[in-house]
LUMTORVEX-596817 format. One record per residue (C-alpha): residue in one letter; chain; x, y, z. Coordinates in Angstrom, 2 decimals, decimal comma, always signed. Layout:
<recs>
+---+---+---------+---------+---------+
! r ! c !    east !   north !      up !
+---+---+---------+---------+---------+
! A ! A !       X !       Y !       Z !
...
+---+---+---------+---------+---------+
</recs>
This chain:
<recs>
+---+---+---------+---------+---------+
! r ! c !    east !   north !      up !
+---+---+---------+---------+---------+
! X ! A !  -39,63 !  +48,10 !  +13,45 !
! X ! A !  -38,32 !  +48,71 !  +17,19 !
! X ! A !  -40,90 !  +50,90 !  +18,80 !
! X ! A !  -40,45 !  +52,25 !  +22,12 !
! X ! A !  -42,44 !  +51,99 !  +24,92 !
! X ! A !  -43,99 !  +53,99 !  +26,92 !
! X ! A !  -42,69 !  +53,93 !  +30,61 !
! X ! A !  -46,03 !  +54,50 !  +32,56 !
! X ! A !  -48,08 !  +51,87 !  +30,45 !
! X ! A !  -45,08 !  +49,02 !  +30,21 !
! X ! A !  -46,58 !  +46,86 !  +33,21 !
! X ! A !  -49,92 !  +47,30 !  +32,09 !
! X ! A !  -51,36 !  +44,43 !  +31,00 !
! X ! A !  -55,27 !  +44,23 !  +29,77 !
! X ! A !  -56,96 !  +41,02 !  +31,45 !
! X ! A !  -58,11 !  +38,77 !  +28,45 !
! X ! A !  -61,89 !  +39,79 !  +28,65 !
! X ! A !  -61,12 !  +43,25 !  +28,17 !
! X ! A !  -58,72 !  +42,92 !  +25,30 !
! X ! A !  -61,24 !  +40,80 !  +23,63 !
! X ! A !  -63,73 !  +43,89 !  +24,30 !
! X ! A !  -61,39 !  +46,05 !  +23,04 !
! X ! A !  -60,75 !  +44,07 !  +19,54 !
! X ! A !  -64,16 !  +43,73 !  +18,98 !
! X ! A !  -64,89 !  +47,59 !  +19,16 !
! X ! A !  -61,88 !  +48,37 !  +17,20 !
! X ! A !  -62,96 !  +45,84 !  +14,42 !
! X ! A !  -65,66 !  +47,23 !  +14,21 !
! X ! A !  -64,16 !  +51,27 !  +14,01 !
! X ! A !  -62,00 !  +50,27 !  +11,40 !
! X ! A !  -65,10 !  +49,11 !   +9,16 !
! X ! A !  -66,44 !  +52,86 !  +10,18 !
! X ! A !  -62,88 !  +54,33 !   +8,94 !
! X ! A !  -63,22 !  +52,22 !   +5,65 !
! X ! A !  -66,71 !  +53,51 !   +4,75 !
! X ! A !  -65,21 !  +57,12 !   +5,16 !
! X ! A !  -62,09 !  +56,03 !   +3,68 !
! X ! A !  -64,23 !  +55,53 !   +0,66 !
! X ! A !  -65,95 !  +58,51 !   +0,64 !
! X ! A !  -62,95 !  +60,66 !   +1,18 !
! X ! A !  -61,39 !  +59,52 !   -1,93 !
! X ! A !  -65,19 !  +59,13 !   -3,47 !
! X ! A !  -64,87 !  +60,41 !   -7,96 !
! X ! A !  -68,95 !  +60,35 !   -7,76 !
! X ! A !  -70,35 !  +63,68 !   -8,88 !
! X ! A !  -71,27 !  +65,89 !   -6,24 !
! X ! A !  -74,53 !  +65,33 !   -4,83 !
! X ! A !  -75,01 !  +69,42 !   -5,02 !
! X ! A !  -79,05 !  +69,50 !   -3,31 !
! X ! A !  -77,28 !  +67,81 !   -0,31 !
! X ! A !  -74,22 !  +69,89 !   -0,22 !
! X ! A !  -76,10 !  +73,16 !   -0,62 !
! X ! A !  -78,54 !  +72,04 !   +2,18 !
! X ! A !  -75,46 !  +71,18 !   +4,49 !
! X ! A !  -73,64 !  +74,55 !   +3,83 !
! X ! A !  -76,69 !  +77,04 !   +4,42 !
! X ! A !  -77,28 !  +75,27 !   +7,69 !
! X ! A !  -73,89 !  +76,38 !   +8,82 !
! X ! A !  -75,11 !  +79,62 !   +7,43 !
! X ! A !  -77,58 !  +79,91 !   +9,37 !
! X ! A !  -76,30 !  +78,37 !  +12,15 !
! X ! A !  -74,13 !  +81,75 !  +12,48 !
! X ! A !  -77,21 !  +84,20 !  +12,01 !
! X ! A !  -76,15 !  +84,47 !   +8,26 !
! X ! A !  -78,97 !  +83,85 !   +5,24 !
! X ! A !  -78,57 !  +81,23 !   +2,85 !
! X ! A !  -75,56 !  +81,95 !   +0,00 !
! X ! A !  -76,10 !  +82,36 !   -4,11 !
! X ! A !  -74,15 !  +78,85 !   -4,75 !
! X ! A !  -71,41 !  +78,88 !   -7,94 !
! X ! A !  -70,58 !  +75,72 !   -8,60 !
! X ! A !  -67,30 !  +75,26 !  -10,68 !
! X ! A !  -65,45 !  +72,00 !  -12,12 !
! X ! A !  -62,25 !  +72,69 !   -9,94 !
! X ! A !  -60,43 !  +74,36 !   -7,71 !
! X ! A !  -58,51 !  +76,42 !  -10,50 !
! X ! A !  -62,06 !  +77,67 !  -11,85 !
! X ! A !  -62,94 !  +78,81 !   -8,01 !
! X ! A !  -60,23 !  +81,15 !   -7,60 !
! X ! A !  -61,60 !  +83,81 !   -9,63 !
! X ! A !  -64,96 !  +83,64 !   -8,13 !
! X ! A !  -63,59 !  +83,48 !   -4,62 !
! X ! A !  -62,48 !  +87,24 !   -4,05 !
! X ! A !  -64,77 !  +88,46 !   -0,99 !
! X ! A !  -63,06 !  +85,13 !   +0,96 !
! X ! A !  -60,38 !  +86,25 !   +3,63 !
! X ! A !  -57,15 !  +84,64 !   +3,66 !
! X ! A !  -55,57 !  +83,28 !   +6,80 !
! X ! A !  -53,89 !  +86,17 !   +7,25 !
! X ! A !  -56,99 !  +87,90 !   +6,85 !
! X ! A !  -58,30 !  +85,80 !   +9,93 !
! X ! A !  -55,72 !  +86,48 !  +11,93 !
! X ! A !  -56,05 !  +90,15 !  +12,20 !
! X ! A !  -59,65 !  +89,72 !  +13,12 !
! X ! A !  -58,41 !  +87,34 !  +16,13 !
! X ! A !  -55,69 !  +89,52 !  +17,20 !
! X ! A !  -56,42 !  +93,09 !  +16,80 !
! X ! A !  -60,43 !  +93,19 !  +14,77 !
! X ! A !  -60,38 !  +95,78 !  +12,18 !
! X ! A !  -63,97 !  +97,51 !  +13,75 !
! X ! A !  -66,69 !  +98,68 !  +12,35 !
! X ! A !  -65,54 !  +96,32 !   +9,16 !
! X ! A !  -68,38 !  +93,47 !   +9,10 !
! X ! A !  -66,71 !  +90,43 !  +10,08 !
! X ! A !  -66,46 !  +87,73 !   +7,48 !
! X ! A !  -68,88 !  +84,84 !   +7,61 !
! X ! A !  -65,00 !  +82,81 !   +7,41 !
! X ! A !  -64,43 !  +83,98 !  +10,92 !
! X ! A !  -67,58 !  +83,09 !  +12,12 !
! X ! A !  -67,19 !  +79,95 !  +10,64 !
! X ! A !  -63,80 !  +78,98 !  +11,92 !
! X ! A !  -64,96 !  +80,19 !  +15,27 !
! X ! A !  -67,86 !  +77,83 !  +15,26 !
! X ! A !  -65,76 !  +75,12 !  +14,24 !
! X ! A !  -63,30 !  +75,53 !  +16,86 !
! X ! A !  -66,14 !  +75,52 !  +19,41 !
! X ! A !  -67,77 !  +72,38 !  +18,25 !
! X ! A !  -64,56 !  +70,43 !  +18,30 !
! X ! A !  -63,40 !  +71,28 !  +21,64 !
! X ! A !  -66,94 !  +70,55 !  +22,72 !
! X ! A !  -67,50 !  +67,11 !  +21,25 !
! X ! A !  -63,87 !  +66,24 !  +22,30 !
! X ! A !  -65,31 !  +66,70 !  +26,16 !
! X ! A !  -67,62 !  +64,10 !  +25,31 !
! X ! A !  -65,24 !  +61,41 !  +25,29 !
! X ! A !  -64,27 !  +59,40 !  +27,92 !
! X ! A !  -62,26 !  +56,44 !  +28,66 !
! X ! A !  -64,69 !  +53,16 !  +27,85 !
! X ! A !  -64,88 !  +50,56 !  +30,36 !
! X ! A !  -63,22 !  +48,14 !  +29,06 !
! X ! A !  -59,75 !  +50,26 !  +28,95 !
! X ! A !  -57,35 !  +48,88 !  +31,72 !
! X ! A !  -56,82 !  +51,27 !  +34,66 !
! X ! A !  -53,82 !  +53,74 !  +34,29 !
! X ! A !  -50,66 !  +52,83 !  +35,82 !
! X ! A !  -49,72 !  +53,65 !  +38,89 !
! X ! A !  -46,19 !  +56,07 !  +38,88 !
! X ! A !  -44,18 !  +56,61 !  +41,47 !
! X ! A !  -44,51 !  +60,14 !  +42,78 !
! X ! A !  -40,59 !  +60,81 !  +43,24 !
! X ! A !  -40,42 !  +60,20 !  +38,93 !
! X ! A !  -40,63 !  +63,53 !  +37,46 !
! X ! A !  -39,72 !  +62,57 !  +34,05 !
! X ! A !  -42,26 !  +62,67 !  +31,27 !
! X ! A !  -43,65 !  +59,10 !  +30,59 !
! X ! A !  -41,97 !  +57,99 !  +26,94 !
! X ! A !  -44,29 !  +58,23 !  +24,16 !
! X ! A !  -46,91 !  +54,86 !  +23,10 !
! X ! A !  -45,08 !  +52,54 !  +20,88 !
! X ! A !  -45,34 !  +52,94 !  +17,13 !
! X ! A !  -47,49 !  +49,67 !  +16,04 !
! X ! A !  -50,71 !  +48,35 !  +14,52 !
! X ! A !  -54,13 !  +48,86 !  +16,26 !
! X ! A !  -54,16 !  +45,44 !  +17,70 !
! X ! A !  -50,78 !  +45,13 !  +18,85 !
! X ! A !  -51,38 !  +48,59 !  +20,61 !
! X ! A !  -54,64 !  +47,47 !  +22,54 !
! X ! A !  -52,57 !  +44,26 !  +23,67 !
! X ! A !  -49,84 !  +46,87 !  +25,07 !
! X ! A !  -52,49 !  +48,52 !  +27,16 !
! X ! A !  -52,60 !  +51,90 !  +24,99 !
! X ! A !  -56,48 !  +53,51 !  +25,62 !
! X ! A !  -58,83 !  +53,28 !  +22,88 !
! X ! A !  -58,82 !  +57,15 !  +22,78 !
! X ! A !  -55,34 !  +56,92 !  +21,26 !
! X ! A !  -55,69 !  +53,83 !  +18,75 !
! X ! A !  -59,12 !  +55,83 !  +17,23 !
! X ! A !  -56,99 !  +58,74 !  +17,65 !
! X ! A !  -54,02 !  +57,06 !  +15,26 !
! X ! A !  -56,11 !  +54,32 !  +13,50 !
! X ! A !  -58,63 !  +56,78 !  +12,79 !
! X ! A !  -58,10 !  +61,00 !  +12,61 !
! X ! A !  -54,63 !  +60,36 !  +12,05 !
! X ! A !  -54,58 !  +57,52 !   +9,41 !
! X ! A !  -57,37 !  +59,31 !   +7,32 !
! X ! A !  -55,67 !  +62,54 !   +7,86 !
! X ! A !  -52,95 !  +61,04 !   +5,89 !
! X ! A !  -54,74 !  +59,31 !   +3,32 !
! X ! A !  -56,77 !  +62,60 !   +2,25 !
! X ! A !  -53,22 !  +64,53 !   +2,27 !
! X ! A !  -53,99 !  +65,71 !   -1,43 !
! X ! A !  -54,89 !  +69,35 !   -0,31 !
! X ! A !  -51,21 !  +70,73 !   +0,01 !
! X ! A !  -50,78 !  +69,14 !   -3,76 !
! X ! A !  -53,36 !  +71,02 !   -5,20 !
! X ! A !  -53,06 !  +74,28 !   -3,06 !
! X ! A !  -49,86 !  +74,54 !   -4,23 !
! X ! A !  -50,70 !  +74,68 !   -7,48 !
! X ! A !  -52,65 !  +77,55 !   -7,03 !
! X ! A !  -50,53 !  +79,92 !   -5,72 !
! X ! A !  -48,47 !  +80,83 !   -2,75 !
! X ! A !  -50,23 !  +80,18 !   +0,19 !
! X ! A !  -50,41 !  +83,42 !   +2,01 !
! X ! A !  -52,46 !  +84,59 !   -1,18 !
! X ! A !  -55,36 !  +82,32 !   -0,92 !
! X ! A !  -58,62 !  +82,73 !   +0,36 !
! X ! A !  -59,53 !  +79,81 !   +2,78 !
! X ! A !  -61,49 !  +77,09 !   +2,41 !
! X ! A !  -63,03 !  +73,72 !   +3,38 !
! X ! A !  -61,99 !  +70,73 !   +1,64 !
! X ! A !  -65,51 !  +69,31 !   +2,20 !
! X ! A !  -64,82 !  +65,22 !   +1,35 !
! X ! A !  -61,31 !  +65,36 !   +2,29 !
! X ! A !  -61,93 !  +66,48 !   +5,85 !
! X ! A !  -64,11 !  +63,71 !   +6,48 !
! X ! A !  -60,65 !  +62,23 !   +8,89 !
! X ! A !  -62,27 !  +64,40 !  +11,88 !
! X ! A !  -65,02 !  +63,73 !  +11,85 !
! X ! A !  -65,03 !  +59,89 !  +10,92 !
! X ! A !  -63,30 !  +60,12 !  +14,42 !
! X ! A !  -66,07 !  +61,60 !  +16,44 !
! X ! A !  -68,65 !  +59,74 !  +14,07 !
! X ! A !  -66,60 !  +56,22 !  +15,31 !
! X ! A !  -66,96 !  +57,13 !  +18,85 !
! X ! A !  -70,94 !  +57,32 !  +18,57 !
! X ! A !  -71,97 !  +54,70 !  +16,24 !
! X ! A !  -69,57 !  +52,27 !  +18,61 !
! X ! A !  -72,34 !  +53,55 !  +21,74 !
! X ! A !  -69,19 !  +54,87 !  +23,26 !
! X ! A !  -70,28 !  +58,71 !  +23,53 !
! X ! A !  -73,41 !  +60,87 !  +23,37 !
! X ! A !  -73,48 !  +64,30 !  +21,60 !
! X ! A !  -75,77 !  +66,86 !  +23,21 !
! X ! A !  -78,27 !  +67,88 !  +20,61 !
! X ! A !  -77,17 !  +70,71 !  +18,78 !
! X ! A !  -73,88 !  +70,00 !  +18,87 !
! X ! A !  -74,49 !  +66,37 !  +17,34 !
! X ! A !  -76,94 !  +67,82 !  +14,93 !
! X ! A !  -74,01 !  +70,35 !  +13,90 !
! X ! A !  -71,75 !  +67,00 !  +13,21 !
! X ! A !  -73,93 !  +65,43 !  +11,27 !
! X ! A !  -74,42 !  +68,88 !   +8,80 !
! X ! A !  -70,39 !  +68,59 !   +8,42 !
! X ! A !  -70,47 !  +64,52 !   +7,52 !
! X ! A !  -73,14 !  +65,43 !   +4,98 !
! X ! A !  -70,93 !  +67,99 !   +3,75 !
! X ! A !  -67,83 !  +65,26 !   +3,47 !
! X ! A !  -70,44 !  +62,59 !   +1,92 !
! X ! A !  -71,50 !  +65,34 !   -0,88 !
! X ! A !  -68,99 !  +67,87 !   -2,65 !
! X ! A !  -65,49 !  +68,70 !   -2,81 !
! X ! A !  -63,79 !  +71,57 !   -1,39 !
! X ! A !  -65,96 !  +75,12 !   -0,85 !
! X ! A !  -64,95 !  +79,02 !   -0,20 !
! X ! A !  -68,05 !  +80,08 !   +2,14 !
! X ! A !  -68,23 !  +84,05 !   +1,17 !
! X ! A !  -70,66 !  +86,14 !   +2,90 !
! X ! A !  -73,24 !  +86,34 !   -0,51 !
! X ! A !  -71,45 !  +83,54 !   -2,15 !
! X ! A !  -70,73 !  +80,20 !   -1,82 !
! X ! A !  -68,57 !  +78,65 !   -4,56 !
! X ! A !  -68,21 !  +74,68 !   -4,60 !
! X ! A !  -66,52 !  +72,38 !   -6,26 !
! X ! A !  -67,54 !  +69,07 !   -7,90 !
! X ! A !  -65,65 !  +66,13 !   -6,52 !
! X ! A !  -62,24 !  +65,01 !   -8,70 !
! X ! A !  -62,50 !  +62,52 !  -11,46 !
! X ! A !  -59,53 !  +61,20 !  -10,77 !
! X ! A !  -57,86 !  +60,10 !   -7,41 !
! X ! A !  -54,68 !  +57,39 !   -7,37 !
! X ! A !  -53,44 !  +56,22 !   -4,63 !
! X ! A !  -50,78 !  +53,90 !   -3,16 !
! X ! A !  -50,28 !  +52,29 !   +0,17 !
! X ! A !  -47,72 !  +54,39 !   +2,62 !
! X ! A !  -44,72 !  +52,13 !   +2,86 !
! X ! A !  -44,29 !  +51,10 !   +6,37 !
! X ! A !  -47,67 !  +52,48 !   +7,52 !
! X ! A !  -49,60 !  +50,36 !  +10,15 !
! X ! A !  -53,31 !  +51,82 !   +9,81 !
! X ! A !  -53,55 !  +51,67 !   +6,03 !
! X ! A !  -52,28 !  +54,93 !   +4,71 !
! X ! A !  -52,35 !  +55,97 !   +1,52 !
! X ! A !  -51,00 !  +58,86 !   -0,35 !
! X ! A !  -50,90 !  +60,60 !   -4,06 !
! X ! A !  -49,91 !  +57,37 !   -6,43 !
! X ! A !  -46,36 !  +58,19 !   -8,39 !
! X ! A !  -47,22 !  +55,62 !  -10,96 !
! X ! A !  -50,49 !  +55,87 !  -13,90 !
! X ! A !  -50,23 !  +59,31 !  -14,27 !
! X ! A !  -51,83 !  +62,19 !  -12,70 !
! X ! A !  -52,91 !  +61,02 !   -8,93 !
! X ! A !  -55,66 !  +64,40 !   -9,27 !
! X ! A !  -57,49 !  +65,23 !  -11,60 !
! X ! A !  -60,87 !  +67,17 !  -11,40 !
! X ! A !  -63,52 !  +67,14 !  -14,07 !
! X ! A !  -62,44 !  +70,16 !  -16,38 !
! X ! A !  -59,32 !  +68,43 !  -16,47 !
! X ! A !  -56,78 !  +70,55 !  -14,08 !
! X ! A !  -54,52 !  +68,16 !  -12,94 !
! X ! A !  -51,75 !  +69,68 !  -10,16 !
! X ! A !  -48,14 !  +67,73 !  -10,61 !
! X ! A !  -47,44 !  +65,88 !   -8,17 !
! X ! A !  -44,16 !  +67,33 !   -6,25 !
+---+---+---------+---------+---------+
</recs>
């Protein structure tokens, strides 16, 4: 593939010492991206003491007690148990015009909170040393630099792209992609505007694998509650499948039983995606399977 480059970072060239830097830390993300690449797409059963523990910190995180906890074989059995759970559209009334003195759903809080520690841990990132120094552009050029090229993570570091962006694609993006079952299953459920939110617990493990990589590599510090708050989410993708938090009740799922996959043709960061071949690429433990579209 012909990738273009991007016009601000085409003369800039990484001395030898630095690219070596570079490799080594991205070597070593990429093991970090594996080990949650595995747990993303983990069939274990659910380790439900951890998961419960995980979800009534974020409970009480947001002032709320801890939930009753229904646990339920898949998605399909959840529904039913899930009514007191806004739906998105739900949320957005209570962001754009709250419907007061209703009490506000422990969903809002929750997506609120979630919101907040993103945005915060993402100001915790800076560029490492050992990324070269941005390119100089002339002043008079008020065209918008061309995008980075389109290539693997070590041919990117040898074009001068900053780490920030290969974690961002080798990492977020790649496991984003590779734990792309959601829209498979939700849509098996019934048309989206109908259904009450929810957390996909081990399948949102892509974000944050991707803050996770910047600490373990020593690149970044989280302040203490918001690191704290990071590592009650990873415990959450390490332990359970998708959840609806209600404000009394909490129903989880166990993890699938099944989960095929197949490389992404073309991809450069290892990609996968819902397997065509072997039969059902989903399956959960009661034995709903969504077809794959």
């Amino acid at each position: 593939m012909t990738a273009p480059s991007r016009r601000s970072a085409a003369t800039v060239v990484p001395s030898v010492r630095s690219l070596d830097i570079a490799v080594e830390y991205w070597l070593r993300a990429a093991e970090i991206r594996d080990e949650w690449l595995a747990a993303g797409l983990s069939t274990a059963p659910a380790d439900r003491p951890a998961a419960e523990r995980a979800i009534a910190r974020l409970y009480g995180r947001h002032g709320r007690p801890r939930p009753r906890f229904e646990w339920v074989d898949s998605p399909a059995k959840a529904l039913p148990l899930s009514g007191g759970v806004p739906t998105h559209a739900d949320l957005h009334r209570w962001v754009m015009a709250p419907p007061w003195p209703a009490p506000r759903p422990f969903a809002s809080d929750l997506v609120a909170g979630l919101s907040r520690l993103r945005s915060a841990l993402d100001g915790c990132l800076a560029p490492p040393e050992f990324d070269p120094p941005p390119p100089k552009r002339d002043k008079r050029d008020r065209k918008p630099p061309a995008p980075w090229p389109v290539l693997p993570a070590l041919d990117l570091l040898a074009a001068g792209v900053p780490f920030r962006e290969v974690l961002t694609r080798g990492i977020r993006d790649a496991l984003r992609a590779s734990f792309s079952f959601h829209p498979l299953a939700r849509a098996a459920l019934g048309p989206s505007g109908s259904l009450p939110v929810c957390w996909y617990g081990q399948q949102d493990a892509y974000w944050v694998a991707y803050y996770d990589a910047w600490r373990r590599l020593g690149l970044t510090r989280y302040p203490g509650v918001d690191g704290a708050e990071l590592d009650t989410w990873a415990a959450l993708a390490r332990s359970c499948g998708w959840w609806w938090p209600g404000d009394d009740v909490c129903v989880v799922v166990e993890r699938p039983s099944v989960l095929r996959t197949e490389p992404v043709p073309g991809a450069f960061h290892g990609e996968l995606r819902p397997s065509r071949s072997g039969g059902p690429p989903l399956v959960w433990p009661d034995g709903w399977a969504p077809e794959l579209r």
